[in-house]
N, C-alpha and C positions, 0 to 999 in steps of 0.2 A: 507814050505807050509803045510796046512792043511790036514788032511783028506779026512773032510767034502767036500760036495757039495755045490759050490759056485751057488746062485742061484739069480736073479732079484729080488730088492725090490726100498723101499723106503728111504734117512737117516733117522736119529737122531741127530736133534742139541743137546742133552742134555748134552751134555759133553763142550757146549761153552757155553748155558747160561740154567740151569737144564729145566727152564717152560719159556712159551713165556707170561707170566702175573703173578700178585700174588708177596707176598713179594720175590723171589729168582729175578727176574727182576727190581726190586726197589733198590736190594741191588745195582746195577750195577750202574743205573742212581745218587744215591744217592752218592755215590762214587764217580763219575764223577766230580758231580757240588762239592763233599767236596776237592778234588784234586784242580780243577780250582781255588778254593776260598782261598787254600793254596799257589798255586802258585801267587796268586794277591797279597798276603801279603807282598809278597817282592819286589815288583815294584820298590819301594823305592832306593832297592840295587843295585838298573842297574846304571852303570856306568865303564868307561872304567877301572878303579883302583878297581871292585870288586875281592873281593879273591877268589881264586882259588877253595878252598872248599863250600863257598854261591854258586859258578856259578852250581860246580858239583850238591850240593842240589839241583837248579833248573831246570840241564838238569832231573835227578831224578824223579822229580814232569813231566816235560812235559813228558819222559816214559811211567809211571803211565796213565798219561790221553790218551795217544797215545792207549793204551791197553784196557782201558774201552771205547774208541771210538772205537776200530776197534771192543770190544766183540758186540756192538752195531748197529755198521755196517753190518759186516759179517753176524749178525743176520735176521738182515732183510728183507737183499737180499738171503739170503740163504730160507727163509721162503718164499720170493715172488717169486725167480724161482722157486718153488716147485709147488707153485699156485700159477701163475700170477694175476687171479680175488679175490682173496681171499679179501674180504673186513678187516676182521681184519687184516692181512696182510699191508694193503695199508692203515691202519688207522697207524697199529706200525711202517708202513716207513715213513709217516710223520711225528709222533712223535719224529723218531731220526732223523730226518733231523733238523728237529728245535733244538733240544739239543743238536747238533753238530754243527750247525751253533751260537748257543749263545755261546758253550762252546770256539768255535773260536773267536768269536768276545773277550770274557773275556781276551783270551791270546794271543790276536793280538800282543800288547806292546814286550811281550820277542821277536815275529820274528822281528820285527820292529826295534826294538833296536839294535839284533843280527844281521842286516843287515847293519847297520849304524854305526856301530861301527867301529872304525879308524882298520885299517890293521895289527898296530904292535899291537893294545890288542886284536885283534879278535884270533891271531897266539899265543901267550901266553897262553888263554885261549883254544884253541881246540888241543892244546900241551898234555895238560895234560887229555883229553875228552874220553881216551880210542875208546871202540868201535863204539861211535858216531860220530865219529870225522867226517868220511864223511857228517853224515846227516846236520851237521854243515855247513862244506864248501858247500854241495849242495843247503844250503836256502840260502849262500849268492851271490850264480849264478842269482837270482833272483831281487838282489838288486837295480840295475839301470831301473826293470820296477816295483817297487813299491811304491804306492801309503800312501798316508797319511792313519794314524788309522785311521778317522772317514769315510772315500770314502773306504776302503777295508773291514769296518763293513756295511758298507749301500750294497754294493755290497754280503758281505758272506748272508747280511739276505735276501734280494731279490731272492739271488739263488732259495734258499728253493723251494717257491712258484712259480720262476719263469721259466727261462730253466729248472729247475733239473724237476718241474712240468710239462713241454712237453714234456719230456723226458719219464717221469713214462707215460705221456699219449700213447706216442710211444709203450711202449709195453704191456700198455692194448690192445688195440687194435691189434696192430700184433700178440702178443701170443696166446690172442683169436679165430684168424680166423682158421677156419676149410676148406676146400676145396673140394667140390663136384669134382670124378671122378669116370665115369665108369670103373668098371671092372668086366669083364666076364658078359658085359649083366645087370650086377644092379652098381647104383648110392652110392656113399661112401663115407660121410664124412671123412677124414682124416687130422689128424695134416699134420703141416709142415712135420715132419721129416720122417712121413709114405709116404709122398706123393713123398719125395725126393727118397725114394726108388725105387720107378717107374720112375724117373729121369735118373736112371743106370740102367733100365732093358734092356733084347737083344733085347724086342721087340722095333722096331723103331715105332710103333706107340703109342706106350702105353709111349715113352720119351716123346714126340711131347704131349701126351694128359694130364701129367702130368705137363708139362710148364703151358702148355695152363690154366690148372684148377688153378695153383698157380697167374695167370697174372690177369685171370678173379676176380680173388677173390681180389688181390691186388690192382688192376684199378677202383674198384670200391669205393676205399678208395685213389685216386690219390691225389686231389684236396686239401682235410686234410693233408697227408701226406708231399706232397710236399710243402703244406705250414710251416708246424709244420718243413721241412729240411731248409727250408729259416730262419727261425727263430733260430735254432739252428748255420747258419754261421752266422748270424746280431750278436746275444748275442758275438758267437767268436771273430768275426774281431770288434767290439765294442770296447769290454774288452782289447785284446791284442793287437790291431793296434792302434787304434784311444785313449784309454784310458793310452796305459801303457805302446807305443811310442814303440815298438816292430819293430823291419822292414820289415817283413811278418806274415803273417796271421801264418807260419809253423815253427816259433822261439820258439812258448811257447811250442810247443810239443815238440821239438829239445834241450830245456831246460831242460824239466821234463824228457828226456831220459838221461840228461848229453851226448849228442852225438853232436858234430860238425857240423853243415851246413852242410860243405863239404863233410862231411864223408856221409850226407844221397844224396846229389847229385849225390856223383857219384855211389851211388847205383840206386838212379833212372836211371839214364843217361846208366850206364853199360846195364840195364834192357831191356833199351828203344831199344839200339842198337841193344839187340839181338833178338829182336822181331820175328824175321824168322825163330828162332829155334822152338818154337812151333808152326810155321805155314808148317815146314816141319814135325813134327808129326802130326797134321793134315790131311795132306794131304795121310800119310802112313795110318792112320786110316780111313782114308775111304774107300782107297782098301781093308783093313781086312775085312771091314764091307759090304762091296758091294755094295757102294754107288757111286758116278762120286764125289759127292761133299760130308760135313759135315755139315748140319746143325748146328745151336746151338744149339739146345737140342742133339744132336748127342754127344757133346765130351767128355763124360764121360759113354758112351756106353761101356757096358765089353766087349771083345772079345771072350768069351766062353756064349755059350745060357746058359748053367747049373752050376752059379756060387757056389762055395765050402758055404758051411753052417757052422757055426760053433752054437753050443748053446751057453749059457752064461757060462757055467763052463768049457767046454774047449776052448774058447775064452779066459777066467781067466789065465787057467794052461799054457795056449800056451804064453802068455805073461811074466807070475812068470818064466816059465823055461827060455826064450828067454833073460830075465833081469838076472838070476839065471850064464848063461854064463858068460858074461859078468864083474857083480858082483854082488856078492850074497848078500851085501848089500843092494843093489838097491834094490833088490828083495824083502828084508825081510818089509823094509821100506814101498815098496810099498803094499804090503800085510797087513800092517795096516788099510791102508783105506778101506778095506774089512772085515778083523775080528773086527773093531772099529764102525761098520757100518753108514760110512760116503761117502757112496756112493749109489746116486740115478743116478737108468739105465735102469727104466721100462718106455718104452715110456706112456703117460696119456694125454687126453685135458687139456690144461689150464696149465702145467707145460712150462717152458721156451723148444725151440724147438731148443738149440744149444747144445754146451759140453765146463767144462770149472772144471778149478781146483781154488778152493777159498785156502788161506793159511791164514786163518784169524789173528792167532796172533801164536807167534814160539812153543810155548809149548803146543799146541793142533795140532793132526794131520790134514791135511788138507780135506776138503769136496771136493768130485771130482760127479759132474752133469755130463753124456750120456743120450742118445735114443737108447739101446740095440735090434736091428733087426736080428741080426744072420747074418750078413755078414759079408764080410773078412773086409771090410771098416769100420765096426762097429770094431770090432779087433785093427785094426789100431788107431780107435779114443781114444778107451778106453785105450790104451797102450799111445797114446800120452799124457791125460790128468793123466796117474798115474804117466808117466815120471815129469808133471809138480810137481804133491805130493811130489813125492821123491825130486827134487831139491828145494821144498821150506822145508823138513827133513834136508835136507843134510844141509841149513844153518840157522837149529833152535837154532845154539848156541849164535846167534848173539841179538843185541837189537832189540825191536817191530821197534824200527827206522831204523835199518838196514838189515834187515833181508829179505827185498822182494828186488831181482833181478830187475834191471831197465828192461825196456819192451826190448831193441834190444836183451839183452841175456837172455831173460827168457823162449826162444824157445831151448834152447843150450839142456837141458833134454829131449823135449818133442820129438821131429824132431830128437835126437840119436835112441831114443828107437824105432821109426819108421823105420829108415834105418834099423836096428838090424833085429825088426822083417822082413823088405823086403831080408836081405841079408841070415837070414835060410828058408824062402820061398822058396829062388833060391836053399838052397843046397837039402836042400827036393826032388825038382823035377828035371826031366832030359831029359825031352822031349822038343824040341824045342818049340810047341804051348803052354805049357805050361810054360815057359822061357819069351815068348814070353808075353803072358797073364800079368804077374807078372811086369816085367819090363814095362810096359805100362801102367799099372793102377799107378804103380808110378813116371809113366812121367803126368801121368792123373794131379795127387797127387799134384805133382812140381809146375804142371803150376797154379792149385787152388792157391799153397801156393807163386810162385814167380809173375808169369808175372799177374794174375788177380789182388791179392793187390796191387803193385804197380802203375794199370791203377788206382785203386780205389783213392790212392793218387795223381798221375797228375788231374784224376778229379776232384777233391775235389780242391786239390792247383789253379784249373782255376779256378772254384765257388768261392770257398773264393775272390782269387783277384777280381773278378771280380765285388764283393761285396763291395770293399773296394775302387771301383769306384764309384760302381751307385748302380743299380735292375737288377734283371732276373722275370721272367713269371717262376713257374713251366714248361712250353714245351717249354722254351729256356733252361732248365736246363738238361731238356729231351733228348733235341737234342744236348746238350753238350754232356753228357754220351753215347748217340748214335756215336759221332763221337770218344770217345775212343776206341770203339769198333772197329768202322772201321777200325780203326789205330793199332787195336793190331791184326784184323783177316786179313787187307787184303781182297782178293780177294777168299782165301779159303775158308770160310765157307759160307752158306745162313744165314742171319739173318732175323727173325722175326721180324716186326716193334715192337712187345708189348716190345721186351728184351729194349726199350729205355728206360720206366721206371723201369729198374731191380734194378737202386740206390734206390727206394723207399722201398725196402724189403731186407739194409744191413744195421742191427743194430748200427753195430760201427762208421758207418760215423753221426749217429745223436751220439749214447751217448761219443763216444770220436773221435777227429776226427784227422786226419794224425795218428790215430794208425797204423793202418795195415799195413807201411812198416816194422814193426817190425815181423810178421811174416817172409818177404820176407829176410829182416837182418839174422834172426833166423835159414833159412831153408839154405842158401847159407854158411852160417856160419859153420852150421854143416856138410856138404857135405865135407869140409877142415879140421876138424875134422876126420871125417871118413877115409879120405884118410890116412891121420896121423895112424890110428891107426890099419887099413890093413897094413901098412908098416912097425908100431913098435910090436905090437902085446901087449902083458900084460903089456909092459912096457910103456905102454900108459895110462891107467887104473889109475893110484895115479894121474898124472898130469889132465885128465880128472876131476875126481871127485872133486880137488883145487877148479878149476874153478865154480862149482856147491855149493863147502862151502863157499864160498863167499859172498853169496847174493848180497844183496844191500850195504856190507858195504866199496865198495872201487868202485872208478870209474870205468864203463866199458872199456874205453880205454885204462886205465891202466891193467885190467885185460886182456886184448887182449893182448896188446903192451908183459907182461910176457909171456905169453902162445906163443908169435913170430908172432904175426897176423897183419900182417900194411891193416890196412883199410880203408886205408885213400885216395886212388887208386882206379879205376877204375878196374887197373890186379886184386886186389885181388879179386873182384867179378867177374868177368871174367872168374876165376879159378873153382869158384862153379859153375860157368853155363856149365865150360865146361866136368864137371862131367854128367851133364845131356846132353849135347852136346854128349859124349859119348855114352849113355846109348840108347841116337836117334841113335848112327851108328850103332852099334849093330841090334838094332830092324831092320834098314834097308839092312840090310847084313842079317840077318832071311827071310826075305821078301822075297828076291832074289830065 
């Protein structure tokens, strides 16, 4: 670690593409469309009898444009979560949208072909494929929902302008809103992520007034909103049901994970079952709290009026050293994204109000977005999304094709470094309420990251189907997501009618949708992990880190399946829950 004083700023993209205009952005584009136009040249040569060495030349060439699409990607989105309204901004995401969308149209023919290609020359050729060999077999998982060239170019250029364009519209608009709340007597603009902060304060009224300002501000954008979420399932179940003969609306995500049906039911199913474990912390948190009941703006209430503070630079050190444990490579790794200054952590209007780790292509280190507040939660986030850096480090050796983690294990980094931090938390302190504290804000943690994504996909899974029937209203969609609720609170908490439209202010279900069991994948995953490695101790540490250089370049099942992990069970998530299952008996034996 450094000397220096780690302090709150802004990035620097210049180390991915030097200036956002001018000849060093031209050279990018121009390169682009000269790769594409190289790889057209051999169209010719596609056939089941090409040699071995033409095929290598044009996995080669797709590389190459894989690399100058994502510098151009990552570019843009990196530049719009900075400043969501930024109009040149949302002029240069259009601009790559469209040269990404042509440049795919140009090189439809190779997947196309590579999809179609008979079995015994598709296995001769991804024989000899080296490190891309996965990304090979993974586009021909796809095979039997793909459509002819000219319906998969009409579809890639429509995107452009059309969902991928509600989509941008979604977070002009949401990023934008600010939220009137009093405090102390005067009225106060505040972002999302400020205002979330008064969400976990001790005072119970100032949570309750903190909902209230986010609900006002966000209902008064219902009627867009929910429309623009209608349009985002019509485009999905469209495309992948009704066009590309899929048998649920939840196949093409379960595709692009390379994860089994099964293997995601009976994580939902395990999930479902155990519903009553966080209705039994519930109900313990509201005797902490002195309440008969728990509101919903209640559950995420600290247990101490005076939560711990931390600044941004020993919120830094307390992470480097807590990785430093562990392994000191983590550490060093993740220290990059700080002396490399690829990290934005100063809360601002208009910047994106979430946190999230870009790895844009493997030989640049990765850009890591926070809203740096000085609490232990901000701690946690930022150590989560460096944990992400380092696992997308840890398999920079691999090709741009294979180098990003499928989404069910791309939590496997971020949710260790978490536990990490929670389990020197515990050794630090020795007081029961403090024990106490700790272990509850990470059952808080748990439930954000298992039982609430999870409802987020049963609801979505009903919407979608339900779409693949008929229509819904907006306030039948409403009252859909109101009755998950019900179903995952019971009788424990009070709810507020506005939290029906609380789907209309969850990113991920308009820009990707059945994402978020992957978080819940992610967190139970590691929890069996961790046990693992209280029980081995260092010699846990190489086979750990395996799994993390891996990336994207072998299937997840197969990396699970090495590592001993059948999850294809109900027990095995079962297992993780009952890590947290524990962590409640505890707390209830404290109580006592």
């Amino acid at each position: 670690m450094t000397d220096a004083t780690y302090t709150k700023g802004r990035w620097s993209l210049t180390d991915l593409i030097p200036a956002s205009s001018g000849p060093e952005m031209e050279v990018v584009f121009d390169d682009l469309n000269a790769v594409v136009a190289e790889l057209e040249t051999h169209r010719d040569d596609l056939s089941p009898e090409i040699a071995a060495d033409t095929f290598a030349e044009m996995v080669g060439l797709v590389e190459r444009i894989a690399y100058r699409a994502s510098q151009l990607l990552g570019y843009s989105t990196l530049w719009l979560a900075e400043s969501t309204s930024d109009q040149q901004a949302l002029a240069f995401r259009s601009r790559v949208g469209q040269a990404l969308a042509q440049a795919q149209n140009r090189t439809l023919f190779f997947d196309l072909w590579w999809k179609a290609l008979d079995p015994a020359a598709a296995e001769r050729l991804a024989a000899g494929s080296g490190d891309v060999r996965y990304y090979l077999e993974a586009l021909r998982r796809f095979a039997p929902y793909t459509l002819t060239e000219g319906e998969e170019r009409v579809m890639n250029t429509k995107d452009v302008n059309g969902i991928s364009g509600i989509k941008t519209l979604y977070e002009m608009i949401t990023y934008a809103l600010t939220f009137d709340m009093e405090i102390d007597g005067e009225v106060k603009p505040l972002t999302r992520t400020e205002l979330m902060v008064h969400a976990r304060s001790a005072d119970p009224d100032r949570r309750k007034a903190a909902y209230e300002a986010m609900f006002d501000t966000f209902t008064q954008h219902k009627d867009v909103l929910g429309q623009m979420y209608q349009f985002v399932v019509g485009d999905w179940v469209q495309e992948n049901v009704t066009l590309r003969k899929m048998d649920s609306p939840m196949v093409g995500r379960n595709l692009a994970n390379d994860m089994p049906n099964e293997v995601v039911d009976a994580l939902i199913e395990a999930c479902r079952e155990n519903v009553s474990l966080y209705r039994r912390f519930f109900r313990l948190k509201a005797k902490w709290i002195g309440m008969p009941k728990l509101r919903r703006v209640d559950i995420y209430a600290p247990l101490r009026a005076a939560e711990i503070k931390y600044s941004f630079d020993d919120g830094v050190r307390f992470i480097l050293d807590t990785m430093t444990a562990f392994s000191p490579a983590m550490a060093q790794l993740a220290e990059r994204v700080l002396s490399e200054n690829h990290l934005d952590s100063e809360p601002r209007v208009g910047k994106d109000t979430g946190a999230f780790n870009y790895g844009v292509v493997p030989d640049r280190t990765p850009w890591v977005l926070v809203n740096y507040n000085g609490r232990a939660d901000d701690v946690s986030t930022l150590g989560h999304e460096l944990g992400h850096a380092v696992h997308s480090m840890m398999a920079s050796d691999h090709s741009i094709l294979t180098c990003h983690s499928s989404l069910p294990l791309a939590e496997t980094a971020s949710n260790f470094v978490e536990i990490l931090l929670l389990s020197r938390w515990l050794d630090e302190v020795t007081d029961d309420e403090a024990r106490t504290a700790l272990m509850a804000k990470y059952v808080d943690d748990s439930y954000a990251s298992v039982m609430r994504q999870i409802y987020f996909v049963i609801f979505e899974r009903d919407i979608h189907e339900q779409l693949v029937e008929g229509s819904m209203t907006a306030d039948e969609v409403a009252e859909r997501y109101m009755e998950t609720l019900r179903e995952q609170f019971g009788d424990e908490l009070d709810l507020a009618d506005y939290f029906r439209w609380e789907w209309i202010t969850i990113p991920h279900i308009y820009d990707r949708p059945f994402y978020c069991y992957a978080y819940t994948f992610g967190l139970l995953l590691v929890l069996a992990l961790y046990q693992q490695y209280r029980s081995e101790g260092d010699a846990f540490v190489a086979r750990y880190l395996k799994i993390l250089e891996y990336g994207g370049s072998k299937a997840p099942m197969e990396i699970l399946d090495e590592a001993g992990f059948n999850v294809r069970t109900k027990a095995f998530w079962q297992g993780g829950l009952d890590v947290i299952a524990d962590m409640v008996n505890q707390l209830e034996a404290l109580a006592k």
